[in-house]
N, C-alpha and C positions, 0 to 999 in steps of 0.2 A: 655470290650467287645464292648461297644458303638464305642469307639475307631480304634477297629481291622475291625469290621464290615466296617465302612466308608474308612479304607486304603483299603479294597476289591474292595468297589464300585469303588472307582476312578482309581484301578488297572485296571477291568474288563472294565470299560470305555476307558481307554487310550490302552486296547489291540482292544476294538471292533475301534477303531476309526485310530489304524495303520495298521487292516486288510483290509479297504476298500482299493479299488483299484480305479481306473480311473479318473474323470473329473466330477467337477460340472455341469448343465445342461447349465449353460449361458459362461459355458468356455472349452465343450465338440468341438473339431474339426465335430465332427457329426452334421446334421442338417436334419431331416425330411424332405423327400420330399412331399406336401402338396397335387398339381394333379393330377389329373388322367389320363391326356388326354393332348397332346401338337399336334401343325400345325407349322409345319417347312419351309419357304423356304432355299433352301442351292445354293451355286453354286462353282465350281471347275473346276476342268480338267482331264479329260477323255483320259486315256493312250490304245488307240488300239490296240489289237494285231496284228500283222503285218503277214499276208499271206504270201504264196510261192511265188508267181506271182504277189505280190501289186496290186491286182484289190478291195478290201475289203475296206469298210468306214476306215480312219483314225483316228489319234489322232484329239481333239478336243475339247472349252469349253462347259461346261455343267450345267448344272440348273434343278431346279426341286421342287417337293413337298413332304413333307411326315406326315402323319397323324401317332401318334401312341396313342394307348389306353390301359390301366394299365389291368390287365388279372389275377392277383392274384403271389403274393411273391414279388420275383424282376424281375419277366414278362410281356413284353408289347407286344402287336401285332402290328404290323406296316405295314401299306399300304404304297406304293413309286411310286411315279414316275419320271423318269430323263428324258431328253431332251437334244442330243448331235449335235451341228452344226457342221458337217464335211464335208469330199469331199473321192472321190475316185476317183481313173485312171480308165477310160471306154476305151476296147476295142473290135474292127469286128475283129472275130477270122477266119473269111472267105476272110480276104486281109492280103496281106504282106507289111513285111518294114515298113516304114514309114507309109503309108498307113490305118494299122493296127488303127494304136493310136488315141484313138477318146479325146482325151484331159481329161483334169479334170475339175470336176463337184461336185457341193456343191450338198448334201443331208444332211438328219435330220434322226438320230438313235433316237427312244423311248424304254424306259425301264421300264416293269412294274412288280412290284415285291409284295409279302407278306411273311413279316419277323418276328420271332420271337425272340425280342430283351431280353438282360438278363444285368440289373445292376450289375456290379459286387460288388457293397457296398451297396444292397438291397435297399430298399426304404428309403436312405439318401444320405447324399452328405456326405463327405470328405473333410475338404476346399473347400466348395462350386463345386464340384470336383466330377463327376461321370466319373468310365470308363464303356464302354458299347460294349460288342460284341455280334453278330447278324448272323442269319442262314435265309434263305429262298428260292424262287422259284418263277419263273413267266416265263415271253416272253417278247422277244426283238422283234424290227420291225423298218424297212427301208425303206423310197422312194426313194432307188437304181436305179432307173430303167435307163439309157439310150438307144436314139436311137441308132438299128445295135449292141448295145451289150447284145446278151440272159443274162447276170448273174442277178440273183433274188433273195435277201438277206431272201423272205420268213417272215413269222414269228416262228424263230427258240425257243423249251422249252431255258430255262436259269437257274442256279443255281447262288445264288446268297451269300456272306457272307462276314466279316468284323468287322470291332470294331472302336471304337473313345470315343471321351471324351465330357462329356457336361459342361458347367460352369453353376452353377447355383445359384448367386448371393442371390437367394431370392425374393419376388414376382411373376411377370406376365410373366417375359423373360430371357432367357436362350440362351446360346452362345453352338454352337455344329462344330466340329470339327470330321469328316470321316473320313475313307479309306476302300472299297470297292470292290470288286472281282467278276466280271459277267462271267460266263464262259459258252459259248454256242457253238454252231455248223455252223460252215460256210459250204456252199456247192460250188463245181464250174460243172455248166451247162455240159453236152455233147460235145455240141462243142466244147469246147475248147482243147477236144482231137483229131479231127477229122484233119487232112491233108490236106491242101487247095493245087490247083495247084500250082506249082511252088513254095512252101514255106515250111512250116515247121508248126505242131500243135503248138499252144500260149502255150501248157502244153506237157512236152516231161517227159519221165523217168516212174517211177512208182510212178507217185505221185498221193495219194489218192483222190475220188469224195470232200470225205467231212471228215471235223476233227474238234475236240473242241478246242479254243484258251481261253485263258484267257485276261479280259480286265479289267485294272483299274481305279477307278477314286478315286481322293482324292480331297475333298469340304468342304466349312464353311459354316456356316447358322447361320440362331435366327429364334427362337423359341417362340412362346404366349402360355403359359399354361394357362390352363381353368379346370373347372370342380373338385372339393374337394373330 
C-alpha cells in the first residue's frame, strides 16, 4: 500500500507539472510596464494634403511634444502637440496672368490634439515591444496670412487618429515610432470665385467653398518615463 500510494504521488505530480502552460517569470517575453506617465519629444514629416488649386500649406518637417498619462487598463490619455514648417503658393485673385502669382511663402502649421491611446498588450511590453493605436480631437491653426491674398486657414476642428510602436527596453526611456492621420477642413475665400476684368476667376467649375483633406505625418521620438 505504502508503495502504490507513492507511485500516485509522483504520477499526480508529473501530470500537474506537464499541464502548466507558459514561461517562467525571468524567461516570459512579457514585461510590466512600471509608469504611469511618459513626455515625448518626437519629430518626422508631415504629408499635406494637396488642394484643388495648390494655394494650402504644404508638405513639411515636423516636431513636437506629447504628454500621456495611464487612465486605468491599457488606456492612456494623451495631450499633443505638432509644429509644421511649411510654405504655400499666395495668390491676388483680383490680377491676371502672371500678375496673379504672389510667390511662395514659409508658414508654420500647429496641431493640437487630445487622444485616447490603447496598448494593444495591456500594461506590458512584448519584447520590450508595445503596439499602440490612438483616437482623438482638437484644432489645427496657421499663420497663412499673405499680403493681396484674402485666403485664411482659420482655426479649423480636426479629427485626429493613428497607431505605432513603442520600444521599451526597461528603465527611464523608451524609443516610439508613429503614423498619424489629421483630417480637417480647408476653406477657399470668396474671392476666389469672383471674375476679375479681363481674366478669368483663380477657381472656375463647381468646385466646392470648403472640404475635408486628410493629412499625414509619420515621426520618431524618446520618451522619459516618470511616475510608478
Amino acid at each position: 500500500m505504502k508503495h502504490l500510494i507513492s507511485a500516485l504521488a509522483l504520477v499526480c505530480i508529473a501530470t500537474s507539472a506537464s499541464a502548466q502552460v507558459g514561461h517562467l517569470p525571468e524567461n516570459s517575453p512579457y514585461r510590466d510596464l512600471e509608469n504611469s506617465q511618459e513626455f515625448t519629444f518626437y519629430y518626422g514629416h508631415y504629408d499635406a494634403a494637396k488642394d484643388p488649386i495648390g494655394i494650402a500649406p504644404q508638405d513639411g518637417p515636423m516636431w513636437g511634444l506629447r504628454y500621456q498619462i495611464h487612465v486605468g487598463g491599457p488606456a492612456f490619455l494623451t495631450a499633443r502637440w505638432g509644429h509644421v514648417n511649411s510654405q504655400r503658393v499666395a495668390i491676388d485673385p483680383t490680377k491676371t496672368g502672371t500678375a496673379r502669382q504672389l510667390g511662395t511663402h514659409n508658414v508654420s502649421i500647429n496641431l493640437y490634439d487630445i487622444d485616447l491611446a490603447i496598448n494593444l498588450t495591456g500594461q506590458k511590453t512584448f519584447h520590450h515591444i508595445v503596439p499602440v493605436i490612438n483616437l482623438g480631437a482638437g484644432v489645427a491653426s496657421c499663420g497663412c496670412t499673405v499680403k493681396d491674398d484674402p485666403y485664411s486657414f482659420g482655426t479649423p476642428f480636426a479629427f485626429s487618429f493613428g497607431g505605432g510602436l513603442r520600444y521599451a527596453p526597461g528603465g527611464r526611456f523608451q524609443i516610439t515610432a508613429d503614423w498619424n492621420n489629421y483630417l480637417y477642413q480647408l476653406k477657399y475665400p470668396t474671392s476666389y470665385y469672383v471674375i476679375p476684368t479681363g481674366g478669368t476667376a483663380a477657381i472656375t467649375g463647381n468646385q466646392a467653398r470648403s472640404f475635408w483633406k486628410n493629412n499625414r505625418a509619420l515621426t520618431v521620438g524618446a520618451s522619459l518615463l516618470f511616475f510608478r
